[in-house]
N, C-alpha and C positions, 0 to 999 in steps of 0.2 A: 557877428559881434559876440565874442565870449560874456555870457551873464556873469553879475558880481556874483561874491558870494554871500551876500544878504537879498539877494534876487533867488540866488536858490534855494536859501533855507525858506523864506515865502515859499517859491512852488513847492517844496517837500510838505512844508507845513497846511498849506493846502489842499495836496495830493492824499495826503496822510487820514486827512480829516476831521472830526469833533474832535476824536477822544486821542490823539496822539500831538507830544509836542515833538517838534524838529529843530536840529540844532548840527549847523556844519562848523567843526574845526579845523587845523591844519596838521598834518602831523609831520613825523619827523622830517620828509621828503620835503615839504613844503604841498602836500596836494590836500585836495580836504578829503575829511573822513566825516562820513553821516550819523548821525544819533538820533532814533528815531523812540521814544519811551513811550508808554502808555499810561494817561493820566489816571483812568481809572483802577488797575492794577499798582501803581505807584500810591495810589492815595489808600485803599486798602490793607494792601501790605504796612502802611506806617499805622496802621489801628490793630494791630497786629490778629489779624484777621487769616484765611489758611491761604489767600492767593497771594503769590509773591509779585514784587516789585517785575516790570517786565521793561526792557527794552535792548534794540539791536544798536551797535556800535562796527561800522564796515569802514575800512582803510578807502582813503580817494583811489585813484584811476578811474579808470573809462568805467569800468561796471559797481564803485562803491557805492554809487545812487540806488543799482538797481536790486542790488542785494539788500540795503537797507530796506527795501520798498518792497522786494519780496517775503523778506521777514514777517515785514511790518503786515503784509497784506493774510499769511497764512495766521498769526496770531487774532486778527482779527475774525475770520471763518473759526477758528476754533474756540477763542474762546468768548468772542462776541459774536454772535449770529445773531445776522438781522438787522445791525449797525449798517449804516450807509455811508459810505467812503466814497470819493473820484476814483480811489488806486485801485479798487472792486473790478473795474472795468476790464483791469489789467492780470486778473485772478489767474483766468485759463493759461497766459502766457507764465505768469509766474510759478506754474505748475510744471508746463512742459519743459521749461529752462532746469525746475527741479528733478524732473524722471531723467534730461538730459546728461546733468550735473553726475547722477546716480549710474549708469550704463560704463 
């Protein structure tokens, strides 16, 4: 059974963590595209403060989830360490899809 897509903005939004909101829309194709921003970096930035506004925006298909969530997953190691996330779990992999990506 295909999940809706308010079943998946839950599990993104869950996968994501505290400090991230999640948000799938549709884009032109009709597939969804993931937004995945960072609460703490977004509310910083509006106090105009030196960290900027952060978040990933990836086109639907089969891998826009995982790109989202990769983003989302290296922003958090760098610039939150020590934050505790579900997607953490998924770091090592989102690493090697990134040296892959790279070759």
């Amino acid at each position: 059974m295909v999940a809706s897509r308010s079943a998946r903005e839950r599990k993104a939004a869950v996968e994501a963590g505290p400090l991230a909101t999640a948000k799938i829309d549709l884009d032109a194709q009709q597939q969804f595209s993931y937004k995945v921003a960072c609460t703490v970096c977004r509310n910083t930035a509006s106090r105009g403060t030196r960290p900027r506004a952060w978040s990933t925006y990836r086109p639907g298909g089969d891998n826009g989830y995982m790109a989202a969530m990769d983003r989302w997953i290296f922003h958090l190691v760098e610039k939150h360490p020590g934050v505790e996330a579900p997607c953490l779990a998924y770091l090592e992999a989102a690493q090697q899809r990134l040296h892959e990506r790279r070759e």
